[in-house]
N, C-alpha and C positions, 0 to 999 in steps of 0.2 A: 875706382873713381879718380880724376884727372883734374883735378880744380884751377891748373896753370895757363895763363894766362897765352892765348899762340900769339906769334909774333905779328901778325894781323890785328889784332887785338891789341897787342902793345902798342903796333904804332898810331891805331886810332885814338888808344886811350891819351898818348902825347898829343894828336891834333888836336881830341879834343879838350886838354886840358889848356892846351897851349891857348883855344880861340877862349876858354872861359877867362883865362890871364889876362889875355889881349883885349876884350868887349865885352864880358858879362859882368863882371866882379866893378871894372872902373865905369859902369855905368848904372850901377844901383839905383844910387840916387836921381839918375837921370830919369829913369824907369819911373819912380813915384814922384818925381817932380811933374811929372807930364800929364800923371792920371790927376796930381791935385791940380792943376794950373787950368785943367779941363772943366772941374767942377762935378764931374762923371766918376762916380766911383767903378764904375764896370768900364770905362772910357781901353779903346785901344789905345797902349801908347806907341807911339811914332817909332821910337827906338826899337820895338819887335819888328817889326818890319824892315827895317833898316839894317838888321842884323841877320835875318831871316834872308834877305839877300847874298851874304856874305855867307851864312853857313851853306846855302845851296853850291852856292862857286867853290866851295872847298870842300864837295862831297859830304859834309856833316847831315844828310838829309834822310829820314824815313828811319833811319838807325833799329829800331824797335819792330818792322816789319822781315819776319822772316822769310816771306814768299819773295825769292829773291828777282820776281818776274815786275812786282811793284817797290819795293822794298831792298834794304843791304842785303837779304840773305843770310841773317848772322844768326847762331841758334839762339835760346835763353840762357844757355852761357856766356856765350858770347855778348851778350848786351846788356848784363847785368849791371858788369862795372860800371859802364857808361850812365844806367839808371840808375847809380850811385852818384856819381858826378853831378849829372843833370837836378840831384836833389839836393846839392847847397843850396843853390837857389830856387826858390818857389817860379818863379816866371820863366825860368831859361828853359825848360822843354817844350813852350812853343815855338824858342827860335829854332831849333834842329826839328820843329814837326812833330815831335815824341810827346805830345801831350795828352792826358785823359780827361776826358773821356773819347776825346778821337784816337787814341791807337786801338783802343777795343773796339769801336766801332768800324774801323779800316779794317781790323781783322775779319769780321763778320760780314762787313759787305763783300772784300774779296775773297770769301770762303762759301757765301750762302745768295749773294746781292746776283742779280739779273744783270745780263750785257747793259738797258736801257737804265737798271737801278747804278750799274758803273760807271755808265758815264753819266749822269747825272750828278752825280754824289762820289761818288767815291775817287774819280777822279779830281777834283777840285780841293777834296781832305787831302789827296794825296802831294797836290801841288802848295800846299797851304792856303788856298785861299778863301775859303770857308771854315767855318766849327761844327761843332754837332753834341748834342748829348745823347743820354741815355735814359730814357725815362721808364723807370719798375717801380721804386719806391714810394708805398701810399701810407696817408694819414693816419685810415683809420683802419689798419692792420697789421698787425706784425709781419713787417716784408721780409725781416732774414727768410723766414719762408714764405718761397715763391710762391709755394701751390696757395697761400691765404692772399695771395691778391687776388680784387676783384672791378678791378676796371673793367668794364666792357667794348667788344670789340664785337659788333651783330651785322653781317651782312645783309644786305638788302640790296637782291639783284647784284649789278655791277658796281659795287663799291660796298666799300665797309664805313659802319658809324661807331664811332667813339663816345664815351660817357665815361666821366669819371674825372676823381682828382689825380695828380704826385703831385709830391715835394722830394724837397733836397735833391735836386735835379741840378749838379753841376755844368755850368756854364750856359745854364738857360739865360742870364742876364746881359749877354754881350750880343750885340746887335749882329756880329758875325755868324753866331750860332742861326745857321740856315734846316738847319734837319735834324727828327727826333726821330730816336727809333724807340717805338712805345710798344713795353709788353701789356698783355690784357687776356683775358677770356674768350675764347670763339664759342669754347664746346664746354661752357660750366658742369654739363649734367654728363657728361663722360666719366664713366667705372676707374677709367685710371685718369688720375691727379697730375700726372706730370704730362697731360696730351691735353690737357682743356686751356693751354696759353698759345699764344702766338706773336709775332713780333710785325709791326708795320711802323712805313715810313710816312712819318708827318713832314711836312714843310713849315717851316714858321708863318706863314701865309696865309694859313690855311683855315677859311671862317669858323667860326666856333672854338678858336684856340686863342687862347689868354695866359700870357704869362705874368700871373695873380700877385707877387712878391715874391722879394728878394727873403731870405733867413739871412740873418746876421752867425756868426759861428763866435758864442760867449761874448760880444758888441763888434767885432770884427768885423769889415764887410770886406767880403772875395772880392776882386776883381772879377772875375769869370761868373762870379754868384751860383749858390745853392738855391735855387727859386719853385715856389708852390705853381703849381698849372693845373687849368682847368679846361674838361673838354666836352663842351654841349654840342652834340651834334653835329662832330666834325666827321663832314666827310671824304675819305678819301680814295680812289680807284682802287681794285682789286686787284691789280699789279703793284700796288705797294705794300705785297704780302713781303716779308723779308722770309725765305726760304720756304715750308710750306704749314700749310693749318696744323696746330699742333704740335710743331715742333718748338717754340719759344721756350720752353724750360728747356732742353737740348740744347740751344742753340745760346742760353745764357751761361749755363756749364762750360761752354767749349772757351766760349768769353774769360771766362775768369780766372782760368789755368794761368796765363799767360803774363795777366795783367795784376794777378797778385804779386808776382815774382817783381814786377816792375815797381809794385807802390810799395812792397820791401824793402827792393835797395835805396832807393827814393828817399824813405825812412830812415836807413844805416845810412848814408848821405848825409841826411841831417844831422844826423846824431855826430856825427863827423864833424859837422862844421860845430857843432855845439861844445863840444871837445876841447876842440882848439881854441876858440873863442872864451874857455874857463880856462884853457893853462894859460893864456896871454893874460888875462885878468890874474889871477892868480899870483904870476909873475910881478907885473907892475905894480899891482894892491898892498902896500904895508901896514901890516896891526899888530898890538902891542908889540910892536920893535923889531918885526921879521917878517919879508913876507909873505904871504899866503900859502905860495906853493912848498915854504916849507915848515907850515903847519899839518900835522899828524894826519887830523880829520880829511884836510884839502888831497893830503896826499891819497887816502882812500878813495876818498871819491872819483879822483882820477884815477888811480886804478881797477878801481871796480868798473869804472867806465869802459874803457879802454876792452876789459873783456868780455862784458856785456856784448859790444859792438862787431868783436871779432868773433863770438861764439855766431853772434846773429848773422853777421856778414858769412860765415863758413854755411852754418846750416841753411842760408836760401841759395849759394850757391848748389847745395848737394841738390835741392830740390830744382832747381832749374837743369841742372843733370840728369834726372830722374827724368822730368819731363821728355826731355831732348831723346834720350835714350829705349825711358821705357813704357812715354804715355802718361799722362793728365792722370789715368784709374790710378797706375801703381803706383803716382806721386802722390794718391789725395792727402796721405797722412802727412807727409810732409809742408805738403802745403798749407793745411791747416795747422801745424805748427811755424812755419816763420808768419801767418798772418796772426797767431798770438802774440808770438814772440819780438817780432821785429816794432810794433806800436810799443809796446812797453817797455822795451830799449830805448826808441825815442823820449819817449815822455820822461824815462830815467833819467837819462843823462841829460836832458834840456832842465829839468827843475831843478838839478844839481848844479850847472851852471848860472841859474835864475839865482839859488842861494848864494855863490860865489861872487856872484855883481849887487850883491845887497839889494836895495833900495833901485839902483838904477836896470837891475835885470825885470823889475815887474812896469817899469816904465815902455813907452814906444820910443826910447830914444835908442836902445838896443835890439834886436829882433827876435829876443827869446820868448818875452810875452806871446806874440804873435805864433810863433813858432810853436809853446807849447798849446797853447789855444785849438790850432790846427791838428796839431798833432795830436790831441786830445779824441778827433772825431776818427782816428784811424784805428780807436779800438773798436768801433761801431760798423764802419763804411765795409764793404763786400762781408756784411755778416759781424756782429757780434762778437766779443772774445767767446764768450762764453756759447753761442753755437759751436765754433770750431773745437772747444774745450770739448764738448759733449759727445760729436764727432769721432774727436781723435782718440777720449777715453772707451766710445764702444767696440770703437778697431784696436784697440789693444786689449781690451777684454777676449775678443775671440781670439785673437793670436796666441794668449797666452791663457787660456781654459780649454783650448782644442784636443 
């Protein structure tokens, strides 16, 4: 295995670190000045757009799409680092297009979506000019597993009708989010369990759909919003099957290889900027008579971090290598290890930092509150620690009792 970075790679990783220098980092506060000056917490601010321009003219665009017919072309090696980058800051992956819930959704519509479901939708994600979610997760069941959801999806005739609730349905709250793609039940009463889902395209439009509230994340409110929906009797054409009846547990597998890797590095990202952000405190901070950084305790913790970040940064690269080379199957263990590992890196090192800023790290005047807040919900999001824990412990039972 080949973990080194090609020269392609290198020189993207300088433009893009050069444009984060240059328009993301000195526009922070532009960015949340705009959303409060709005009054709109989900409010677009003006400066994504503005910049979303500027990363298209300097090729910075699609980066996370490997179909290199819509997308860079770049494997999940290759685009790791960058979804490292892209995760200092929470808003800067929709200036480059790289955002989730639309990069997994771009991937599924151009891998399962219809000529008419592409141009419809999938070109317009692919141009930025629309959002989209993902809508699986229900209230009143344990959604790490898929086969226990029960929203309904009942055709009748030409079109299918919808019933049922989700939540925590990112980016349902921003008026851009034009299209859902909702998994459900066609075939409840079907002998096998992973053929009774399917997947269809809603339109925000679309009567009988309601987007119910917003979920705050521990008082925090997203911009993009985690929001509850409901759906009475929506219906929609039989051509907004997304690939074919029964296939939606498949077709969310194939989803989430890809895009683990990304909210990974995303995650090591952070954990990065959190890093650094405690050895400059650290630095500056003086207590009893010396300071910080060269207290005993301080030093630990910044070394513990430090290899936390790099064990976790190494093992989601092997596993995006694994995929690249040998397939989503033979990576599953892997991947189920940096989606433990990499959330509780984060949260490490961010409260480590929170202790190191005292008093002003649990304030909003620093961004680690918010940070670990967030980052708090990446033990849960694409599955539960402890699914993946359960998981990875029954594949190493057979390997090593064989």
């Amino acid at each position: 295995m080949d973990f080194a970075y090609s020269e392609k790679v290198n020189q993207l990783r300088k433009r893009l670190s050069d444009f984060m220098e240059r328009y993301i980092y000195p526009n922070e506060q532009t960015y949340r000045d705009q959303i409060a000056t709005s009054g709109n917490p989900h409010h677009h601010a003006e400066i994504v757009d503005a910049l979303k321009a500027k990363a298209k003219e300097e090729g910075l665009w699609n980066l996370f799409l490997p179909d290199d017919e819509y997308g860079a072309g770049l494997t999940n090696l290759e685009y790791a680092p960058f979804a490292e980058i892209l995760g200092r800051v929470s808003w800067s992956s929709e200036v480059f297009n790289c955002a989730a819930p639309d990069t997994g959704n771009i991937e599924i519509l151009a891998q399962f979506g219809t000529p008419e479901q592409k141009r419809q939708w999938l070109f317009p994600l692919l141009n930025g000019e629309i959002r989209s979610a993902f809508a699986m997760t229900e209230p009143d069941v344990a959604s790490s597993d898929a086969t226990n959801i029960q929203f309904s999806i009942q055709r009748e005739g030409d079109e299918y009708v919808l019933n049922g609730r989700k939540w925590w349905i990112s980016g349902a709250a921003r008026e851009r989010c034009k299209i859902f793609i909702v998994m459900g039940k066609t075939d409840p009463n079907n002998p096998d369990k992973y053929r009774q889902q399917s997947m269809v395209l809603v339109p925000r439009d679309t009567p009988g759909f309601t987007v119910k509230r917003n979920l705050t994340v521990m008082g925090y409110v997203d911009n993009e919003g985690h929001c509850e929906l409901t759906f009475e009797n929506v219906r929609v054409p039989v051509s907004n099957l997304l690939g074919e009846e029964g296939s939606g547990f498949a077709i969310a597998q194939a989803r989430l290889g890809p895009g683990r890797i990304h909210h990974c590095m995303r995650a090591i990202g952070g954990a990065q900027y959190a890093l650094e952000l405690m050895c400059q405190r650290a630095t500056a901070r003086v207590a009893f008579g010396k300071p910080l950084a060269e207290q005993g305790v301080i030093q630990d913790w910044i070394a513990q971090s430090q290899l936390e970040i790099e064990q976790a940064r190494l093992l989601t690269l092997k596993a995006a290598w694994m995929i690249d080379n040998l397939g989503k199957k033979a990576a599953q263990n892997e991947i189920a290890m940096i989606k433990i590992v990499a959330p509780e890196v984060f949260t490490n090192v961010v409260n480590r930092a929170i202790q190191v800023f005292g008093g002003a790290g649990v304030s909003d005047d620093f961004p680690l509150a918010s940070m670990w807040a967030h980052g708090r919900t990446l033990h849960l999001v694409d599955g539960p620690d402890e699914v993946h824990k359960r998981s990875l412990a029954r594949s190493v039972i057979r390997q090593l009792t064989r």
